[in-house]
Every structure is written in structure tokens, then in C-alpha cells.
N, C-alpha and C positions, 0 to 999 in steps of 0.2 A: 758296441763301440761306435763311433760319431765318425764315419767315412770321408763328410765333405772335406773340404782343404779350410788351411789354416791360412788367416789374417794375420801379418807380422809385421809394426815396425817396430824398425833395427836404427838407430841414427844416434848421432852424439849433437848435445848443446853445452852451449855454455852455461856455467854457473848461474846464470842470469834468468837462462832458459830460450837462448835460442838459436835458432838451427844456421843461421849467416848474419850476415852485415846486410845494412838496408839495401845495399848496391848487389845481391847474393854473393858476395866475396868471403871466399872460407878462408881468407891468411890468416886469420887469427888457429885456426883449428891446424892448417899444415905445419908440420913439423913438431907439434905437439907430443905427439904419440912417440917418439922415438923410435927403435929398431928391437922392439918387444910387443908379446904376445896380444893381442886385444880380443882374442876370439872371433873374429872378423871370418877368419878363415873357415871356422869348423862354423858356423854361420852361413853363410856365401856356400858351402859346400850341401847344406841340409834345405835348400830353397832351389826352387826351380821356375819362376815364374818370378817380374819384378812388372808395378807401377810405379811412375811418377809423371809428374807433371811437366809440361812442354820448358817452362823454367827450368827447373833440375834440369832436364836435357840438355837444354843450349848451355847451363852453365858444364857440365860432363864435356862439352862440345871444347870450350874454349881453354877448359884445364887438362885435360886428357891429349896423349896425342893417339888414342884410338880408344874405342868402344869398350870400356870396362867392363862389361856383362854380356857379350859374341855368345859366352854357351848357353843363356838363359831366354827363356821367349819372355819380350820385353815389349811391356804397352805402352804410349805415351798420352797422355789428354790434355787434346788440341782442343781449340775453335780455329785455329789460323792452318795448321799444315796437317796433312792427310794422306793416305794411302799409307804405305808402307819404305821400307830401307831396307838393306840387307840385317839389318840388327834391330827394329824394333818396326812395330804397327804402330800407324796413330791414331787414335778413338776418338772420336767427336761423339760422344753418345755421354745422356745421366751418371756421374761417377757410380754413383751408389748401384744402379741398377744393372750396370755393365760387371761391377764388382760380384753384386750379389750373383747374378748368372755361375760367373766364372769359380764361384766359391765352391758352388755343386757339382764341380768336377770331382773325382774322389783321388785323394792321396797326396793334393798342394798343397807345396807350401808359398805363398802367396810374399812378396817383400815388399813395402811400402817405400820406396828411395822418394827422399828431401822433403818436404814442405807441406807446410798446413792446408796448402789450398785443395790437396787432394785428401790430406786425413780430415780435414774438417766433415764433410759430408760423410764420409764414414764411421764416424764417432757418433752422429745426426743421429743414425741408422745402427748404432751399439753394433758395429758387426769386425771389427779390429779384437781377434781374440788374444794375441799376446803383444805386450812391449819392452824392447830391451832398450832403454836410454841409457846410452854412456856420457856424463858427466865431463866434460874440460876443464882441466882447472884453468877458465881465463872467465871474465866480466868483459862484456863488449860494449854494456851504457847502452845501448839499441842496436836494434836489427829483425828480424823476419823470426816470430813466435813458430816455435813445435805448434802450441793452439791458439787454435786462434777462437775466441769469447761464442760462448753458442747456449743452446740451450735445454740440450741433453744433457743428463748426467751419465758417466760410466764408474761404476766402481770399480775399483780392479783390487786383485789378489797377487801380495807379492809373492814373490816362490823363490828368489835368489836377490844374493849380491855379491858382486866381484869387484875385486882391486886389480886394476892392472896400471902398475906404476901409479903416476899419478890422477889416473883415471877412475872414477868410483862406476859402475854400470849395475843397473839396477833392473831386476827381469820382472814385471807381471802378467798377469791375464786379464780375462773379464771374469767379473765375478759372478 
């Protein structure tokens, strides 16, 4: 059996396929989801390590009024800001190869939080082993792509689909 840690993103786009507004503005996504189940939870519960990018942060900074992810060790990748907070490290290092490291620890599960700028390079690198995209029902006409155009291919293998209300989310791997 395969010990290293698991590659996961977990995110919702829009029907269109994307993950915000060009400005990163999620209003179109809040309140969507209503006051039912999305598996968020039992997700967020099964993951113990998260990345994302210095963007997703600031935007968490400005809609949050505290640190959504306190119990999880949380990386950020900077060029601009450094060291650490009490809530997350910030990496100035090769995504892919900071990733790859961190994969070989044994028993994580790894979460990808917001934007293509950081799954891009690990898609490069076929090292993203599962995807759970939950569907919105909204059209946004433009905004900031899940992927962003490259030149690897991943195949993936679907293994699930779930309704929740009007959200369709859809789970693969790598194939």
C-alpha cells in the first residue's frame, strides 16, 4: 500500500468553470449553498495540511473575520511576504518541488485552497491525486479559471457524484 500523502483539491466553480470574479470576489458563490449538507465538513475533517496562494490568503483575510483553518498547518506561496503568523508559513520556494517534498511525508492529506496559480504547476508535474469540484449553479460571463491552459495532460478517473441541493460535485483521481 502507497504510504505517501494524498494531493487534494476540494473547491467549487461556477458552471462556467471558475473559481471567482476577475476582482477574486466570491458573491456570486456566497449564499448559494444554503443551510445544507455539502460535505465540506467530513472533508475539512479528513485533511490535515492546506496550500494556497498568497491571493486566496489576502482574499480569506478580507472575508473572514478570523483564520478559517487555526487547526491545520497552513503554507502560503509568496514572492512578497515571508516568515511565518501564528496560522500559516509563507514559502518563497518552486511550488512543485516544495509540494513534492512535503508529499513524502506519510499519512497526508494535502488540500489545495483557491486558484489555478498554485494547481497549475502541479497538474505540470501530474502530482494532484484526487479532485472533488463542486459545481454552482451560477454563470459568471468571466473571472479567474480552476485551469489555467498548459501543457500536460492529466487523466483522471471518476469514482463519485453527489447532489447536494442544487450543487452537483463531482470526485476524481489520477488516472
Amino acid at each position: 500500500m502507497d504510504n505517501r500523502s494524498r494531493l487534494i483539491f476540494y473547491g467549487a466553480i461556477s458552471v462556467d468553470g471558475f473559481l471567482a470574479r476577475e476582482n477574486h470576489a466570491l458573491d456570486w458563490l456566497i449564499g448559494t449553498e444554503g443551510e445544507h449538507d455539502t460535505g465540506y465538513e467530513e472533508f475539512y475533517d479528513s485533511i490535515d495540511t492546506i496550500l494556497m496562494g498568497r491571493k486566496t490568503y489576502d482574499q480569506l483575510q478580507v472575508l473572514m473575520d478570523e483564520f478559517p483553518y487555526q487547526d491545520k498547518k497552513c503554507y502560503v506561496f509568496s514572492r512578497a511576504t515571508f516568515g511565518s503568523t501564528e496560522h500559516v508559513e509563507f514559502i518563497d520556494e518552486d511550488i512543485a518541488a516544495f509540494t513534492k517534498a512535503l508529499k513524502k511525508e506519510a499519512g497526508r492529506r494535502i488540500w489545495i485552497v483557491g486558484g489555478g496559480e498554485v494547481l497549475y504547476p502541479l497538474l505540470q508535474e501530474r502530482m494532484v491525486d484526487e479532485f472533488i469540484i463542486q459545481v454552482a449553479p451560477t454563470i459568471i460571463g468571466r473571472g479567474i479559471p480552476l485551469f489555467i491552459p498548459g501543457e500536460t495532460e492529466n487523466q483522471l478517473k471518476l469514482l463519485d457524484v453527489k447532489q447536494y441541493k442544487q450543487f452537483a460535485e463531482m470526485h476524481y483521481e489520477l488516472a
